[in-house]
N, CA and C of each residue as an Amber inpcrd file, in Angstrom:
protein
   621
-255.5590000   3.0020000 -22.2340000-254.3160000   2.5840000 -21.5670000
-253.0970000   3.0830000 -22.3440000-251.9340000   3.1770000 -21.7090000
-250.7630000   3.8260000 -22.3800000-249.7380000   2.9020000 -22.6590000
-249.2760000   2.3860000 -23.7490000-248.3630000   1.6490000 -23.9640000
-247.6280000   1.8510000 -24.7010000-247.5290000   3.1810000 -24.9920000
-245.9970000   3.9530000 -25.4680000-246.0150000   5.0630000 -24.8240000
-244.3170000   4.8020000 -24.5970000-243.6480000   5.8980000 -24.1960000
-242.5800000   6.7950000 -25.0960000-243.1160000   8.2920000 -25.3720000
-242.6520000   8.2710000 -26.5400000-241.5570000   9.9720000 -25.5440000
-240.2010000   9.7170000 -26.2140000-238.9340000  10.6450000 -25.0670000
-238.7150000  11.8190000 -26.7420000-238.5460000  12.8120000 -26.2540000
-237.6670000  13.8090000 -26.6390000-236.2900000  13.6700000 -26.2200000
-235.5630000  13.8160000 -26.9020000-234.1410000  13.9480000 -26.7530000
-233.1470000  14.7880000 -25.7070000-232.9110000  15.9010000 -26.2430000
-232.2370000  16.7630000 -25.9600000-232.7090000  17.7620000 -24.6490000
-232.2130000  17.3440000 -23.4250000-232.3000000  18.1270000 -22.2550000
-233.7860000  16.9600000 -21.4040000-233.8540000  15.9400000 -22.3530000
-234.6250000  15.1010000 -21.7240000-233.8730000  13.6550000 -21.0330000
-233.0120000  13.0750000 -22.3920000-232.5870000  12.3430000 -21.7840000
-230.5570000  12.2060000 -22.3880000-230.2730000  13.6910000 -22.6090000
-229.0530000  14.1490000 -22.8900000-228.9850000  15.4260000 -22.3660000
-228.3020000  16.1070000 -21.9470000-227.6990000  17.5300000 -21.6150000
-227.5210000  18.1320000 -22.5150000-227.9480000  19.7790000 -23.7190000
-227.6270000  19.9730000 -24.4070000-226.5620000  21.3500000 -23.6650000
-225.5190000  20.8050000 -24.5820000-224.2500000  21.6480000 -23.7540000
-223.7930000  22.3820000 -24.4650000-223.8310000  22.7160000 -25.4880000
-222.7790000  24.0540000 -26.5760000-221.7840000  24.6030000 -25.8180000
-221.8910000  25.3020000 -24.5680000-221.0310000  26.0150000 -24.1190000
-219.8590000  25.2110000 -24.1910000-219.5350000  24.2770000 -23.0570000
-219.3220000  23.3350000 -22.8940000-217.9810000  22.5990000 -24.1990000
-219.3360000  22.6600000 -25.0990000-217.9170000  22.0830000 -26.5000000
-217.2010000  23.1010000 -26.8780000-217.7900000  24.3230000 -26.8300000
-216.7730000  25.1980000 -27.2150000-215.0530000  25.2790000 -26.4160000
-215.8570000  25.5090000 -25.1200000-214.8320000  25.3140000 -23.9650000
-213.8310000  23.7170000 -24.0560000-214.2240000  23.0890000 -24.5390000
-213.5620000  21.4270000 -24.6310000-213.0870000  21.9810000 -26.1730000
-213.2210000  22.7230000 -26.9510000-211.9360000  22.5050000 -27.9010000
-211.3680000  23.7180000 -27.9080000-211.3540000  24.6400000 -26.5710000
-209.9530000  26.0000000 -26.6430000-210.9120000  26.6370000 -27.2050000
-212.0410000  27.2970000 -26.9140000-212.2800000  28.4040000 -27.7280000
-212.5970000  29.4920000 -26.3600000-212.1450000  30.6210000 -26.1860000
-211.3980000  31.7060000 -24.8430000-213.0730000  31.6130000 -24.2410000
-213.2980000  32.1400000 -23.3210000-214.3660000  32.2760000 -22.2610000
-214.7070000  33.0670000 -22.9340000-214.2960000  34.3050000 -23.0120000
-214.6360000  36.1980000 -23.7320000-215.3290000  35.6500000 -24.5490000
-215.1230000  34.8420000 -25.2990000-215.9450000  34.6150000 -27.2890000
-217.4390000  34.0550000 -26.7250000-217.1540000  33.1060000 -26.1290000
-218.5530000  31.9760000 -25.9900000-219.8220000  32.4650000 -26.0030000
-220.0300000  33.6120000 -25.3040000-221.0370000  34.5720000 -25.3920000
-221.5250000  34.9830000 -26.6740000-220.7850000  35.6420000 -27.0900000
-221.3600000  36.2180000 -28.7920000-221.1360000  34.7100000 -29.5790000
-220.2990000  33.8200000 -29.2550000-220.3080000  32.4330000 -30.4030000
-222.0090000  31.7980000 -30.0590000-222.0330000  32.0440000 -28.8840000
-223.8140000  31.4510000 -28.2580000-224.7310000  32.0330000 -29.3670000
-224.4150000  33.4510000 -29.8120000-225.6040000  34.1690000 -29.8220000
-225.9150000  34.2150000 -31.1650000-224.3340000  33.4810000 -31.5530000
-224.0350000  33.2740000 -33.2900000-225.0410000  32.1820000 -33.7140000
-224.5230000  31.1290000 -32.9770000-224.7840000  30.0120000 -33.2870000
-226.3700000  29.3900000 -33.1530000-226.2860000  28.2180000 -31.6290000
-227.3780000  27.8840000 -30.8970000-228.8500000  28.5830000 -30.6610000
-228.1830000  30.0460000 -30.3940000-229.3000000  30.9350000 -29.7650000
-230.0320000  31.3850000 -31.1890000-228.9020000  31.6340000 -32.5660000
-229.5310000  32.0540000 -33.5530000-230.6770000  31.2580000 -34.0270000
-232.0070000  32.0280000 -34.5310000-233.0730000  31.2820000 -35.2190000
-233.1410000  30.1190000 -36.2880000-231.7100000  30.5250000 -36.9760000
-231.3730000  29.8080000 -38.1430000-230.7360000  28.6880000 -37.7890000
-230.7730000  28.2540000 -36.0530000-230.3480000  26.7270000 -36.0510000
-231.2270000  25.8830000 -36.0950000-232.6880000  26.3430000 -35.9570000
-233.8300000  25.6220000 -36.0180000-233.8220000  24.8750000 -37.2140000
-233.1270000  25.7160000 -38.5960000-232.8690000  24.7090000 -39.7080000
-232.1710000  23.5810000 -39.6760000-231.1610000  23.8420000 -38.8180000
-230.2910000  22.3690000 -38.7560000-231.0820000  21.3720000 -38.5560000
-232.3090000  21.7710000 -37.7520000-233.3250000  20.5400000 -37.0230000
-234.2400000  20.5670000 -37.7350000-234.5090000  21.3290000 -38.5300000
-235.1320000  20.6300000 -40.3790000-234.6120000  19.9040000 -40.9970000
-233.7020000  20.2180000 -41.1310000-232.4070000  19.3810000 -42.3330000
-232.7040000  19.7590000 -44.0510000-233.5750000  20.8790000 -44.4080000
-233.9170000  20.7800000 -45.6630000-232.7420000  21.7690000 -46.2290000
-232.4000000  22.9260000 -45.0800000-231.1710000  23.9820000 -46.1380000
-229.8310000  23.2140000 -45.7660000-228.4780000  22.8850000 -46.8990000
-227.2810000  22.4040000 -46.0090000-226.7820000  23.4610000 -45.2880000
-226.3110000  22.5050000 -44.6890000-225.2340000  22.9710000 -43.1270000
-224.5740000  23.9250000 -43.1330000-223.6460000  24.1350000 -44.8100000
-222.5110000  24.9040000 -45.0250000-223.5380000  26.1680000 -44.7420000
-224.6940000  26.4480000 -45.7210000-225.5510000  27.9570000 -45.9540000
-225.7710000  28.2920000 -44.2960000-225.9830000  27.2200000 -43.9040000
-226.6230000  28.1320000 -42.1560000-225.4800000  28.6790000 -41.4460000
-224.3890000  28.0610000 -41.6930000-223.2910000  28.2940000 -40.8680000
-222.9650000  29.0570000 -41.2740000-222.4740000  29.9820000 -42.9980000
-222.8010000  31.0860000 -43.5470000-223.6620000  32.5050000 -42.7920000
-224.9490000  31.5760000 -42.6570000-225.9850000  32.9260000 -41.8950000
-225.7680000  33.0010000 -40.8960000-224.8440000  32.6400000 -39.9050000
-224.2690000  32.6490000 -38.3820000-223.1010000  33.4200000 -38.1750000
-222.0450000  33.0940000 -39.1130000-220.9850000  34.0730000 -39.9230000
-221.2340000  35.3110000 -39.7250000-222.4320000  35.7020000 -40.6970000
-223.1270000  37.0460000 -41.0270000-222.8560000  37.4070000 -39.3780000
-223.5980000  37.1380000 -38.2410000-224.2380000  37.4030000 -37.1110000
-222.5320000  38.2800000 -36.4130000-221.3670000  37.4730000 -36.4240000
-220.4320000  38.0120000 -35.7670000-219.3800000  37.3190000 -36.7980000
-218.7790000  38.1920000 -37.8110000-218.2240000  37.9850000 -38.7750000
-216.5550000  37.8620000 -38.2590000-216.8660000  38.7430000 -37.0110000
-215.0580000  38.2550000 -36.3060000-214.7070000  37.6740000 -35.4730000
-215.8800000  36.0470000 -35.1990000-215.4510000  35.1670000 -34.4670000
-215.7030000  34.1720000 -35.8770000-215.6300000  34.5300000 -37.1350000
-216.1550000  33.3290000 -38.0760000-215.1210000  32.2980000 -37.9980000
-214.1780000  32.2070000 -37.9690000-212.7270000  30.9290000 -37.6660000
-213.5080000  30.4060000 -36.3350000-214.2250000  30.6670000 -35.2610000
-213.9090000  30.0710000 -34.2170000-215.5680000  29.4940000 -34.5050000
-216.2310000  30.2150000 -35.3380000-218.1100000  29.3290000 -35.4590000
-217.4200000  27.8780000 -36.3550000-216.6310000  28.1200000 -37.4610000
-216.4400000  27.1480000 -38.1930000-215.9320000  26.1250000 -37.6890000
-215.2470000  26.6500000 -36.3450000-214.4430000  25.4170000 -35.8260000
-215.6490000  24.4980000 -34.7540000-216.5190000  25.2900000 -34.1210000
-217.4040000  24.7530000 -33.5660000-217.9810000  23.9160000 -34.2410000
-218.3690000  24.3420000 -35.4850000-219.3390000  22.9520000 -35.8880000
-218.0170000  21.4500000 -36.4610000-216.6380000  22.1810000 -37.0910000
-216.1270000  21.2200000 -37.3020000-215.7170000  20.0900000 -36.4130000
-215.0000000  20.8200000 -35.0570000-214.8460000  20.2770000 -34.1420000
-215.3780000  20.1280000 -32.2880000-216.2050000  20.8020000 -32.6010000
-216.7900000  20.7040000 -31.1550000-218.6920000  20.1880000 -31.5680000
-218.5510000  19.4150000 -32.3030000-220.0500000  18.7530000 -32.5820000
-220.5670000  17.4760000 -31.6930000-219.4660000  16.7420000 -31.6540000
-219.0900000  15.4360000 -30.6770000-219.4190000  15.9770000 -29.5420000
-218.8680000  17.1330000 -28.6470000-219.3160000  17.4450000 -27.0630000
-220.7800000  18.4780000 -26.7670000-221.4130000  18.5340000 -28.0950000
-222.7190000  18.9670000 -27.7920000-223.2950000  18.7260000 -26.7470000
-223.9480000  17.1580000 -26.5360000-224.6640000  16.6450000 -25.5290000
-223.6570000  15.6560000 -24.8160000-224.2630000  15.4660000 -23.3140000
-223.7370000  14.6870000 -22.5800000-224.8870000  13.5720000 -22.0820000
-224.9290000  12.3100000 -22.3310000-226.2140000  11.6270000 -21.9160000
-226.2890000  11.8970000 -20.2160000-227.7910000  11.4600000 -19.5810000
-227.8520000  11.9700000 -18.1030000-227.7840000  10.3850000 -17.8820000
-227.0120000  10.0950000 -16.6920000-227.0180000   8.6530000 -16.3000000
-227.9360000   8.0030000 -16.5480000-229.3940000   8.3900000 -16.2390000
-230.8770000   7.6360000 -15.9610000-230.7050000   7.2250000 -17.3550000
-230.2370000   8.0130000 -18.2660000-231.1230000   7.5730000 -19.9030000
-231.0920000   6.2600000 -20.3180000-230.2440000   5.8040000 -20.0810000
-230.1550000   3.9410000 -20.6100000-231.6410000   3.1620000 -20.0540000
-230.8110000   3.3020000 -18.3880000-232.2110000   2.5260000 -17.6950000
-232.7100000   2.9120000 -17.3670000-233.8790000   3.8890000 -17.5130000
-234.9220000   4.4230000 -17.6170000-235.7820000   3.4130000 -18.8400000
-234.9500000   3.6000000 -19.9840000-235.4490000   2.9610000 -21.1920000
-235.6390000   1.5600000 -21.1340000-234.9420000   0.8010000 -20.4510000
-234.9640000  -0.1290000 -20.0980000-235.8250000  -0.7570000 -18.8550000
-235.8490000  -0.0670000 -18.0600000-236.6680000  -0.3850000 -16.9540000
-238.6860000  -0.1690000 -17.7850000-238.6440000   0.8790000 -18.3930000
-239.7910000   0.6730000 -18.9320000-240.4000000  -0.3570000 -20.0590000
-239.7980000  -0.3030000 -20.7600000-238.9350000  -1.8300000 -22.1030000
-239.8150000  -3.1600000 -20.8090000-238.8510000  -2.9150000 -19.7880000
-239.1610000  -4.4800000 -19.6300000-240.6850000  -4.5730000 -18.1780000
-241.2400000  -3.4510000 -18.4340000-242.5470000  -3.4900000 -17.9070000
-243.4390000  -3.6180000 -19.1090000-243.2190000  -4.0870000 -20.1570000
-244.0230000  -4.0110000 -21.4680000-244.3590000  -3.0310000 -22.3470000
-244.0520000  -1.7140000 -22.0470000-244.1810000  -0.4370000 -22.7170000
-243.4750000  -0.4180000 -24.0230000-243.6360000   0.0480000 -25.3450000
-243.2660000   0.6070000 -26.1850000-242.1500000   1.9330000 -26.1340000
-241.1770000   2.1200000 -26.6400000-240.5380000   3.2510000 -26.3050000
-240.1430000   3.7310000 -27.3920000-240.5140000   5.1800000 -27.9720000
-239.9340000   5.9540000 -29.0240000-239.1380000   7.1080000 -28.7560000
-238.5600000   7.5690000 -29.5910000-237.9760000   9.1460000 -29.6710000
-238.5400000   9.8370000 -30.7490000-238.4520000  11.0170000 -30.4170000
-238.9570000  11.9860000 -31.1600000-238.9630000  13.4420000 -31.1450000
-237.5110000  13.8300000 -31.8270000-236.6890000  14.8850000 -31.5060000
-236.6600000  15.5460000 -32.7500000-236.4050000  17.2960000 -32.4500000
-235.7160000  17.6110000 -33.0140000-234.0420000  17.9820000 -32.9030000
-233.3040000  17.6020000 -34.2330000-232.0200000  17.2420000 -34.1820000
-231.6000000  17.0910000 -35.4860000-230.3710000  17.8460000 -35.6230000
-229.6610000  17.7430000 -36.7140000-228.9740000  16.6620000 -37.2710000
-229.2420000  16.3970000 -38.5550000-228.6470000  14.6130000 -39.3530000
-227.1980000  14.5790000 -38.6630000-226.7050000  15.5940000 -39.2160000
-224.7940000  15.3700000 -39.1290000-224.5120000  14.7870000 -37.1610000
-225.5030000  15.6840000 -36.8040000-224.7750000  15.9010000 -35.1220000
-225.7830000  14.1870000 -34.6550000-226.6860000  13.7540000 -35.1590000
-227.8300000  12.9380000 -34.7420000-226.5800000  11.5520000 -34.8180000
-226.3570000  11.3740000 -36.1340000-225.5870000  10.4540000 -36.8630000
-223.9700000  10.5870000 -35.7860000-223.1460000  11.4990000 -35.5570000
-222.1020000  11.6410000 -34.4120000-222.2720000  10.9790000 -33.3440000
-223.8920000  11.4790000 -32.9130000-224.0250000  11.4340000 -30.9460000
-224.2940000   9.7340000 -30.8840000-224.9220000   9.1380000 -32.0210000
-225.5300000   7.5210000 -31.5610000-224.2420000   7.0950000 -31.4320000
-222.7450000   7.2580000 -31.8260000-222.0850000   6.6550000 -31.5450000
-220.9840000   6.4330000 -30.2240000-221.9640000   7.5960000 -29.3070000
-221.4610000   7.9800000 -28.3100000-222.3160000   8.3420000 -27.4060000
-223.0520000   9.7940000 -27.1260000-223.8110000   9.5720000 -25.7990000
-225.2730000   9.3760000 -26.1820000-225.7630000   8.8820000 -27.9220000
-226.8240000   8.2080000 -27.4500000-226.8520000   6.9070000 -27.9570000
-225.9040000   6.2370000 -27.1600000-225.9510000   4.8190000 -27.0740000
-227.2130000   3.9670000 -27.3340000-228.1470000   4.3510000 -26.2320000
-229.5530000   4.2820000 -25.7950000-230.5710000   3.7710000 -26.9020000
-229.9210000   4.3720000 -28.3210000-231.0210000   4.6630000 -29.6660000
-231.1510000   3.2770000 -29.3380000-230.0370000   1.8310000 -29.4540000
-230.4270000   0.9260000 -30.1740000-231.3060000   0.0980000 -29.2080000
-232.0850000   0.5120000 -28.0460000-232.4640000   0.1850000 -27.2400000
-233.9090000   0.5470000 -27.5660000-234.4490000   1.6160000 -28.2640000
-236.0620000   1.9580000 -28.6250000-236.2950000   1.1600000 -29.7810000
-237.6490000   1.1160000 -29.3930000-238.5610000   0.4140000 -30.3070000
-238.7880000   1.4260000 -32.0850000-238.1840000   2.7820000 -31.7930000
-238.5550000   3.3700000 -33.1520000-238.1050000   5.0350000 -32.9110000
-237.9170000   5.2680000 -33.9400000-237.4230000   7.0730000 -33.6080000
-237.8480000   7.7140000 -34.8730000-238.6570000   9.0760000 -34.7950000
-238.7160000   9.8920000 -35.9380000-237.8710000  10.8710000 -35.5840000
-236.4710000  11.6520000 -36.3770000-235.3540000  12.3720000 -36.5160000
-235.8870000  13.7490000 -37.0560000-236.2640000  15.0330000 -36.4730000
-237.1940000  15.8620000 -37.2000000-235.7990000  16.1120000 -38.7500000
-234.4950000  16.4970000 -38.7400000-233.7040000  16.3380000 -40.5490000
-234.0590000  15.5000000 -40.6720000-234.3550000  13.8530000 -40.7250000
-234.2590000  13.1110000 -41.2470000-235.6200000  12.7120000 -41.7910000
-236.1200000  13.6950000 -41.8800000-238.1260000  13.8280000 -42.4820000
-238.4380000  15.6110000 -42.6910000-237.6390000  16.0020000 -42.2200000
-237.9350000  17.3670000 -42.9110000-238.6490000  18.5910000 -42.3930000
-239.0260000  17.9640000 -41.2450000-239.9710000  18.7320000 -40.1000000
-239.6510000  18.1510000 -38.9430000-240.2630000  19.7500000 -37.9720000
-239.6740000  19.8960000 -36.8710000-241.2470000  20.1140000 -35.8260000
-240.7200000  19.4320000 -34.8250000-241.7840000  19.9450000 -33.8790000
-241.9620000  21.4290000 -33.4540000-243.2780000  21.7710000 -33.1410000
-244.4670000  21.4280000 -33.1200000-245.3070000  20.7850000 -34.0380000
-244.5600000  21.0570000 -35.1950000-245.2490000  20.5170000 -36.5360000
-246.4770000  19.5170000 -36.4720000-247.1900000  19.3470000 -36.7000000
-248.6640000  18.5870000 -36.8170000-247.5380000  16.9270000 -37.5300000
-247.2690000  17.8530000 -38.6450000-246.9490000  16.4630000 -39.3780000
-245.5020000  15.5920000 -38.8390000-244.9210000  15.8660000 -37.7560000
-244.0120000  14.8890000 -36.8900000-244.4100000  14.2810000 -36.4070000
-245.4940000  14.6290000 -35.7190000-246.1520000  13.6690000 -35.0970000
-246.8870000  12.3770000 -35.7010000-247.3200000  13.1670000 -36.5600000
-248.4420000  12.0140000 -37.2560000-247.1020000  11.1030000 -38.5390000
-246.1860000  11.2940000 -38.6690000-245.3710000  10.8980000 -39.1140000
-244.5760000   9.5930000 -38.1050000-244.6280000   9.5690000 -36.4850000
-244.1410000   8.7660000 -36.0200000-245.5270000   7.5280000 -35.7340000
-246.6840000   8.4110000 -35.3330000-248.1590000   7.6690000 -35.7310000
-247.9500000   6.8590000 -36.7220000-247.9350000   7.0640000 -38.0110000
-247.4760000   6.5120000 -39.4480000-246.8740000   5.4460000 -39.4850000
-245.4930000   5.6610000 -39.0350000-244.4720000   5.0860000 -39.0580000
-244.4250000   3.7710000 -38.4610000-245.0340000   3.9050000 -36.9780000
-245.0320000   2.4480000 -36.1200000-246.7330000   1.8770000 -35.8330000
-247.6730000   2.8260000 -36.7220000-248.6380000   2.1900000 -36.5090000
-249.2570000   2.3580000 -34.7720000-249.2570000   3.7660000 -34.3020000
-249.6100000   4.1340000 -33.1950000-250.5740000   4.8400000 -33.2710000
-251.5460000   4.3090000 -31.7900000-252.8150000   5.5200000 -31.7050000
-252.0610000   6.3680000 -30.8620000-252.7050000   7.3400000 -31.4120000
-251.8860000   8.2540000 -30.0650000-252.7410000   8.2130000 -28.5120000
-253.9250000   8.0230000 -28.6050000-254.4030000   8.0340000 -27.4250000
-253.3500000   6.6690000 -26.4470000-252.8020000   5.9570000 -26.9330000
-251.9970000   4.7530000 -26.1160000-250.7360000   5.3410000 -26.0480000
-250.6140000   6.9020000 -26.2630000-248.9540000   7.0310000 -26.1520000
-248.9140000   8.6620000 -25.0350000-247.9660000   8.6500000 -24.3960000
-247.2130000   9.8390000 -23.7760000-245.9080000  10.1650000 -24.0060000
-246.4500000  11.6630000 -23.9930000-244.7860000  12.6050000 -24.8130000
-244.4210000  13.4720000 -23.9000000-243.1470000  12.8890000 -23.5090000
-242.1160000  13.2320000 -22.7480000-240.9570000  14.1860000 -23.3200000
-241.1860000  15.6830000 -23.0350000-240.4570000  16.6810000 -23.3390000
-240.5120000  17.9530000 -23.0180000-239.1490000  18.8090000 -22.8820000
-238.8420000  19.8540000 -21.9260000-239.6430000  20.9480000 -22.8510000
-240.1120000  21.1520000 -23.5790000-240.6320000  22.2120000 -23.9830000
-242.3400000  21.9670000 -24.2170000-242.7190000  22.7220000 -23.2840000
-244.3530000  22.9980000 -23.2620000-245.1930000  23.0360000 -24.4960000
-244.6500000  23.6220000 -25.8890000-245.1510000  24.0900000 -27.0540000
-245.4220000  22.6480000 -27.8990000-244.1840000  22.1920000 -27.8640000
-244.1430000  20.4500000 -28.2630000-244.6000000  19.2650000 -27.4530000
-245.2820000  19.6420000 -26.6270000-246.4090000  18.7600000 -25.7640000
-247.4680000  19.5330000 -26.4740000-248.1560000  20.6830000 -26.3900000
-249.1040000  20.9030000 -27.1220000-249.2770000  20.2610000 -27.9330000
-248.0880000  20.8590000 -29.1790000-247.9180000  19.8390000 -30.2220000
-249.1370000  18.8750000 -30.4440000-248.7900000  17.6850000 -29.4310000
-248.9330000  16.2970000 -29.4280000-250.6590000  16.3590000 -28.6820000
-250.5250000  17.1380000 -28.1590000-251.6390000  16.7380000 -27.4110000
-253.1240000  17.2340000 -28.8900000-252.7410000  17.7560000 -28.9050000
-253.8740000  18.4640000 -30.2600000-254.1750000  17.6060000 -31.2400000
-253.5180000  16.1480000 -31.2170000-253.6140000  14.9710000 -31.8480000
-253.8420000  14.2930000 -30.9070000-254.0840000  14.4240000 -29.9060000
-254.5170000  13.0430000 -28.9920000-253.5820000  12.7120000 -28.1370000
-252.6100000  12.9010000 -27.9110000-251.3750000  12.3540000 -27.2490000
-251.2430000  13.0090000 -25.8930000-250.9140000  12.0320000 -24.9360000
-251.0430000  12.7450000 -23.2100000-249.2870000  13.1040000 -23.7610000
-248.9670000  13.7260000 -22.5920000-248.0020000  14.6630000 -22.3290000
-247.7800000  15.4460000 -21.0180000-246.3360000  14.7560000 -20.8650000
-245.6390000  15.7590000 -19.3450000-244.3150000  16.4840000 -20.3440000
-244.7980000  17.8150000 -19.3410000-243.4000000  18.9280000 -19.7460000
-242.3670000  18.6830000 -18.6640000-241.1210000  18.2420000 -19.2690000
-239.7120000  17.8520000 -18.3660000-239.2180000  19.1250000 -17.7200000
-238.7640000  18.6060000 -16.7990000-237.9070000  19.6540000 -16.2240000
-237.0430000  19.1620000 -15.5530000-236.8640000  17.6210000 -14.9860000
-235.9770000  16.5510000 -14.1550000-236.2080000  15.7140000 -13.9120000
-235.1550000  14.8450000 -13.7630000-235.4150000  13.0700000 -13.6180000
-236.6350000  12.8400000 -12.5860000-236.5320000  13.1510000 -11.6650000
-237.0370000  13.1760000 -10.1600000-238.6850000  13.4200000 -10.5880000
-239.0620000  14.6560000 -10.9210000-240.3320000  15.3440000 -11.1550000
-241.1460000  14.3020000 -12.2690000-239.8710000  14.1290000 -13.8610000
-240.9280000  13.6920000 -14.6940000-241.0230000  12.1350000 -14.4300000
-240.3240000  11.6080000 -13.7550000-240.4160000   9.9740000 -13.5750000
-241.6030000  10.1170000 -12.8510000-242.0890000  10.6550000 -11.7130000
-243.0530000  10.7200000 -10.7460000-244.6950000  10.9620000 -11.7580000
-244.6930000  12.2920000 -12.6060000-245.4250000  12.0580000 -13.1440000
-246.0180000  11.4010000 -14.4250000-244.8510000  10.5120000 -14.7470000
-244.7790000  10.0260000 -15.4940000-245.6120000   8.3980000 -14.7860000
-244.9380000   8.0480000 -13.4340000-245.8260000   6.9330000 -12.9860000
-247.0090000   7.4140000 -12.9280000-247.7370000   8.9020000 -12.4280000
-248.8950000   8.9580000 -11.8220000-249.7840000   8.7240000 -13.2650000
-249.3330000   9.4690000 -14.5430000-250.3740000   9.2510000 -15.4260000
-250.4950000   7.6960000 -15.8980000-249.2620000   6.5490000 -15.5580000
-249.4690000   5.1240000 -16.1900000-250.5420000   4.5800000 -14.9460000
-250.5480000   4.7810000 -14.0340000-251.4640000   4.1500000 -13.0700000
-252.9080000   5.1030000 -13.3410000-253.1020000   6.1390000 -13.5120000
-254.6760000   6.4690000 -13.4380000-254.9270000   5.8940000 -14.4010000
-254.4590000   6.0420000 -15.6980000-254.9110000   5.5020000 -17.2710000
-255.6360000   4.0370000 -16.9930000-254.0990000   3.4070000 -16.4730000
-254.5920000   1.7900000 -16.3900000-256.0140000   1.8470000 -15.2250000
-256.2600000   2.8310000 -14.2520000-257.5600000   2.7730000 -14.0560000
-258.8770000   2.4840000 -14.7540000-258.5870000   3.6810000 -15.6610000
-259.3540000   4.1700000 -16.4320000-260.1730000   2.8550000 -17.3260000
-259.1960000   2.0900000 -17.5520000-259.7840000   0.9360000 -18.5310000
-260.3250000  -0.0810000 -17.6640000
């Protein structure tokens, strides 16, 4: 039987928007493109969602990438960090509507400390509403990683066979599943709520 529900963050139950913040603090249309390709799109943001190199060095190796938008990367992370994500209406009660069918509810994202620590005070309200969250900076690893997972296992004392992982990327359902853990790949409210009921009703068959 399944009695956690365990959410990915970002584009699951927030909008991840970069463009967006750039555009919300004046930075020209023309740039956003190469600032994308600086920043977000670069490989070296995956560190941010480690958290083991600081912030200043990555933003450094982004620099490197387009050295004559560097005033406008620096300003992105200084000031356009806050309009990253936008929460999606459902996210509150979603969490809640499951909460009070008896389910367990975790997160389990990757996400940068600085921007993680910003967004709870704004569009993810939601945090203080789960039962538990592993932060991939705030442990040092990032999904797919074996050891995130078994780190939120750890943490709250979960089998994974009693839990489903809810998240937009296919690789990080693998992830989970290679430890035991069911798993739907997101793509929208509509789609993953649906299969999200169909797997709580066969399970509870099952037993």
């Amino acid at each position: 039987m399944i009695k956690n529900i365990v959410f990915d963050i970002g584009n699951v139950l927030v909008r991840f928007q970069p463009d967006e913040a750039m555009r919300e603090i004046g930075i020209e249309e023309n740039k956003i493109a190469a600032l994308a390709h600086a920043t977000y799109e670069n490989p070296v943001w995956v560190e941010l969602d480690r958290g083991v190199i600081p912030e200043n060095e990555i933003i450094d190796e982004m620099v490197k990438v387009a050295p004559q938008y560097e005033a406008d990367i620096r300003r992105f992370f200084k000031e356009g960090k806050a309009f990253v994500v936008k929460a999606f209406d459902y996210a509150a009660d979603l969490i809640k509507e499951l909460k009070s069918r008896g389910y367990k509810v975790y997160l389990l994202s990757n996400y940068p400390k600085d921007f993680f620590e910003l967004h709870t005070r704004s569009e993810l309200s939601f945090v203080s509403l789960v039962d538990g969250k592993v932060i991939s900076a705030m442990v040092g690893m990032i999904k797919p990683d074996a050891g995130i997972y078994q780190c939120l296992f750890d943490k709250y004392n979960l089998n994974p066979k009693e839990c489903v992982f809810i998240d937009d990327r296919p690789e990080n359902i693998e992830g989970g599943r290679k430890l035991g853990m069911e798993g739907i790949v997101f793509t929208d409210y509509e789609t993953g709520k649906k299969k999200l009921e169909q797997m709580l009703m066969a399970k509870s068959k099952e037993d």
